[in-house]
N, C-alpha and C positions, 0 to 999 in steps of 0.2 A: 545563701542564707541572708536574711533580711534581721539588721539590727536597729535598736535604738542604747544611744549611748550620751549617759550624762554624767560629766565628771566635775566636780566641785571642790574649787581648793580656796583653802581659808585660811586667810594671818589673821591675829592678834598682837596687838604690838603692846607693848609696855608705854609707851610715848607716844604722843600723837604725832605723826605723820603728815608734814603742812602739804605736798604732793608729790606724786613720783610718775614716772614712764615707764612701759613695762610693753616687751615682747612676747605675743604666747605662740606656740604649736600647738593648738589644740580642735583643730578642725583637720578630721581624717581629710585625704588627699583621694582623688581619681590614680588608680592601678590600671594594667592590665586586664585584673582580677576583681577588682574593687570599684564601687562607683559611692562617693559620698552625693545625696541626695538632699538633705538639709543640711544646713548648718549655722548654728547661732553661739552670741559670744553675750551670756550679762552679766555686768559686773554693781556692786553696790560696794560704795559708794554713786553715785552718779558719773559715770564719765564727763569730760570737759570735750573730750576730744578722741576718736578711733579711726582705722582705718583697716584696709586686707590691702595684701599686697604676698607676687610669687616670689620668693626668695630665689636664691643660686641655684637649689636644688628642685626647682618648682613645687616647692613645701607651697601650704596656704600659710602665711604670717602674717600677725593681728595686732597691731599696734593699738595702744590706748592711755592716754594720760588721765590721772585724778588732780584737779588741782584746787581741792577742798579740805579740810585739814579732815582723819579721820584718823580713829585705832583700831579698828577693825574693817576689813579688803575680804570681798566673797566673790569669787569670777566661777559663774557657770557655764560650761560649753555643753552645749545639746547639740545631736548630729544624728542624723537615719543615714545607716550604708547597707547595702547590699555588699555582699562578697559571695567569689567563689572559689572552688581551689585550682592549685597552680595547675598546669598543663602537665608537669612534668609528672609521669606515671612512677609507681611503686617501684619499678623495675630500675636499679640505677647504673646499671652494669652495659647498657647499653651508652652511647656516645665518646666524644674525645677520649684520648688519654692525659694522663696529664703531661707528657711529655709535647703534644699536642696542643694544650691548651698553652702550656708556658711560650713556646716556640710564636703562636699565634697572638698573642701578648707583649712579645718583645718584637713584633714586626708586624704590626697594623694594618689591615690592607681593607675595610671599612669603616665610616664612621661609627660606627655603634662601639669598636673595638679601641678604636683610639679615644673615645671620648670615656670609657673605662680604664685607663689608662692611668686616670688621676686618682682612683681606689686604689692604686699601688704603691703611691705616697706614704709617708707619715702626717699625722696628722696631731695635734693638739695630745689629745689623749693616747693612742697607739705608734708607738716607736717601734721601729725595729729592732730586734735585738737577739745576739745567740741562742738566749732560753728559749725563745720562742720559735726561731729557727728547729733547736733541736729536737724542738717537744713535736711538734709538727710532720716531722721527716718518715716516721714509722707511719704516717699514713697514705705518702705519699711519691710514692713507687711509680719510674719512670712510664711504665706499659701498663699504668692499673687506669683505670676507668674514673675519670675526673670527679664526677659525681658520685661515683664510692667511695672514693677517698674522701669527698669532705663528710659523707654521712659516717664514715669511720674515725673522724675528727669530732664529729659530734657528738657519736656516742662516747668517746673518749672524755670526753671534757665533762659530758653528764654522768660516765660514774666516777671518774677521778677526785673530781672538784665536788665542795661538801657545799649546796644552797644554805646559805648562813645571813641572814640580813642585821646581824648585829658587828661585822666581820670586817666590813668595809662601808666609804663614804663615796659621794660623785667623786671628790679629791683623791682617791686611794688610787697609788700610782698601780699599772700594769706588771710591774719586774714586783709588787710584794704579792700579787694574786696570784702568780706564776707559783710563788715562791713557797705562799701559805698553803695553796688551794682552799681556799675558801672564797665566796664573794655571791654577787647575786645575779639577777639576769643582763644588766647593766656589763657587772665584770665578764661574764662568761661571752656576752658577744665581743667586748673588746679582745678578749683572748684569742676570740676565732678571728676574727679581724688582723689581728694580728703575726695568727702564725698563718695564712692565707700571706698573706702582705710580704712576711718572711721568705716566702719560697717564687713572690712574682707573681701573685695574684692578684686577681681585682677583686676587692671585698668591701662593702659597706654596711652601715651600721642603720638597723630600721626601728624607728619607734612606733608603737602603737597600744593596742590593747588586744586583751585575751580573754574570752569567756570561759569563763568557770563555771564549774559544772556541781552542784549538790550531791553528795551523796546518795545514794539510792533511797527513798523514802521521807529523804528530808529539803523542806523550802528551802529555796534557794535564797539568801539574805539578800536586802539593797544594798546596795556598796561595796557587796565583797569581791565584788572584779578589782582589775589591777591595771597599772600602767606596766606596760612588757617593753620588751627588747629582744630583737635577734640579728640575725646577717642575711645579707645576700650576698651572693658570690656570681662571679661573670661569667659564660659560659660561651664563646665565638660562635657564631654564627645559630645561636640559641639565645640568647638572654639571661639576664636575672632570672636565679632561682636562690629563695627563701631557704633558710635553715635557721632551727632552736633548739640551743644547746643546751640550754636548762631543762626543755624537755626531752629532750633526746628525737626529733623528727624532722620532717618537713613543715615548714609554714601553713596550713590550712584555712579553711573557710574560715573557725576561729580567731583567727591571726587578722587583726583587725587594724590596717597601717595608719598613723597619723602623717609620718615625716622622717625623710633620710637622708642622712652626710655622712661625711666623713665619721663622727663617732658620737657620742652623745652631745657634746658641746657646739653640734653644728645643729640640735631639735632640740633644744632646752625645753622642754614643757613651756616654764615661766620663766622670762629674767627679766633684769631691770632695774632702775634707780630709784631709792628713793630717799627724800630730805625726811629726818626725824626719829621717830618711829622707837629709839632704845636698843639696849642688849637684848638676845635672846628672844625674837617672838616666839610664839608657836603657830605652827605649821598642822593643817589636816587637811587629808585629800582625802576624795570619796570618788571611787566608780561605781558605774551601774552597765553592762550590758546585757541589754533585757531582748531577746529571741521578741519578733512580731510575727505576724501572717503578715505575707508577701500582700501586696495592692493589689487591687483588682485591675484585669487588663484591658 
C-alpha cells in the first residue's frame, strides 16, 4: 500500500517564547515491511538550525532550534511510504511454544536473540510487576503456541479494557491502567509490553500511524487519522512480529511505523526545551493518511 502522510502539530503560547530545542520522531523509518520514500520536516517559525540523525533504536531523529522570539510553533512532517503486511500468516498456531520461546530467551545462542534481550528489561514507563504477571498467565500455557498466546492476550485486553481517551495522561502510571481498565492505545501497548516482559519476553513498544477508514458512503475527513501505538513481540529464530491491542489484530499494511524503544518515552513524537512561552499553551495535532496510486515502474 502506498501512503502519503502529513501530520501537523501546533502550540500556541500565552507568552512569547525567546527560543527553544526540540526532538521530533516524526519521519516513518525503513521496516522489514515498510519503506519510507520521502520525507520532510517544516517548521514556522524559521529554524536557526536542524539536523537528522539514527538514534539507539535506528529511529530517524530531527533535531531543530528556534532561536527568534515567537507565540506561536507549527512543525509539518510530510512522508510517502509504501507498506506491506507482515509475513506472519493468519494461522498462529503453527511455531514455538512458549515454553520454547522462554527457554531460548534465557539462553541466547544468536545475535538477533541476544540483542532482544534488552526488551525484557524494565524500562521508564513499563515495570514489572505481579498484576501484570498475573493478568498475563491465563494466556500463556507452557505447550501453547507462542504466537497464540499473545493473539490471546490481545484479544483480551481488547475486550477487557474500555478505549477511554479522557481516562488517562502520557504520565498515567501502568499499575492504575491495570487497575481501572480504562486508557488508550498508548496504555494498552504498555500493558501488553508489560505482561510479555512479566513472563520473560521480549517486547517493544511501536509508534506510528493508522489509517482510518470512512464509513460506507461517507468522505473520508482531512485530519481524522491518528498517531497509534502497538507492540511487537520476539519470536527466536523468526523475528519481530507486530500486535494491536486496541484493535484486537495483527499489525497490517495500515500500520504505518514511525519509531521503536523501549516504551513511549524512548519515540516521543516532540520534546524539548523551551525559554518563555507561559502556563497552559494549547496544543493541536492533525493527521492525514491519504491512500495514493502506487508510481509507475
Amino acid at each position: 500500500m502506498d501512503y502519503r502522510i502529513k501530520h501537523i502539530t501546533e502550540y500556541r503560547y500565552n507568552n512569547r517564547v525567546s527560543h527553544c530545542y526540540n526532538m521530533a520522531h516524526l519521519m516513518p523509518r525503513d521496516t522489514g515491511r515498510q519503506r519510507c520514500q520521502n520525507a520532510a520536516v517544516a517548521v514556522v517559525p524559521e529554524m536557526a538550525f536542524s539536523s537528522t540523525r539514527e538514534d539507539y533504536f535506528g529511529n530517524v531523529a530531527y533535531h531543530f532550534e528556534i532561536q527568534r522570539p515567537h507565540k506561536h510553533l507549527v512543525i509539518t512532517a510530510s512522508s510517502d511510504v509504501q507498506t506491506q503486511a507482515q509475513t506472519v500468516g493468519g494461522d498462529l498456531s503453527d511455531g514455538p511454544s512458549c515454553r520454547s520461546v522462554r527457554r531460548q530467551l534465557s539462553a541466547p545462542n544468536d545475535a538477533d536473540t541476544l540483542d532482544s534481550r534488552e526488551f525484557v528489561l524494565n524500562s521508564p514507563a513499563v515495570h514489572v510487576s505481579a498484576p501484570l504477571r498475573e493478568y498475563a498467565q491465563a494466556s500463556f500455557r507452557d505447550d501453547r503456541p507462542f504466537l497464540a498466546a499473545v493473539m490471546d492476550l490481545t484479544t483480551r485486553i481488547y475486550q477487557e479494557f474500555k478505549y477511554d481517551p479522557e481516562s488517562t495522561t502520557v504520565a498515567t502510571p501502568l499499575a492504575e491502567v491495570i487497575e481501572n481498565r480504562h486508557g488508550v492505545c498508548q496504555d494498552f501497548a504498555h500493558l501488553q509490553i508489560g505482561c510479555l516482559r512479566a513472563l520473560g519476553f521480549s517486547a517493544k513498544y511501536v509508534s506510528g500511524y493508522l489509517e482510518t477508514l470512512p464509513p460506507p458512503g461517507k468522505e473520508k475527513l482531512i485530519g481524522a487519522d491518528a498517531s497509534h501505538a502497538w507492540i511487537s513481540v520476539f519470536v527466536p529464530q523468526q523475528g519481530w512480529v507486530e500486535f494491536d491491542p486496541t484493535n484486537n489484530c495483527l499489525a497490517g499494511e495500515q500500520h504505518i511505523v514511525t519509531a521503536w524503544g523501549r516504551d513511549y518515552f524512548d519515540v516521543t513524537p516532540l520534546k524539548g526545551v523551551i525559554f518563555g512561552g507561559g502556563d497552559n499553551p494549547s496544543l493541536r495535532v492533525s493527521v492525514d493518511v491519504a491512500r495514493v496510486a502506487p508510481a509507475a515502474s
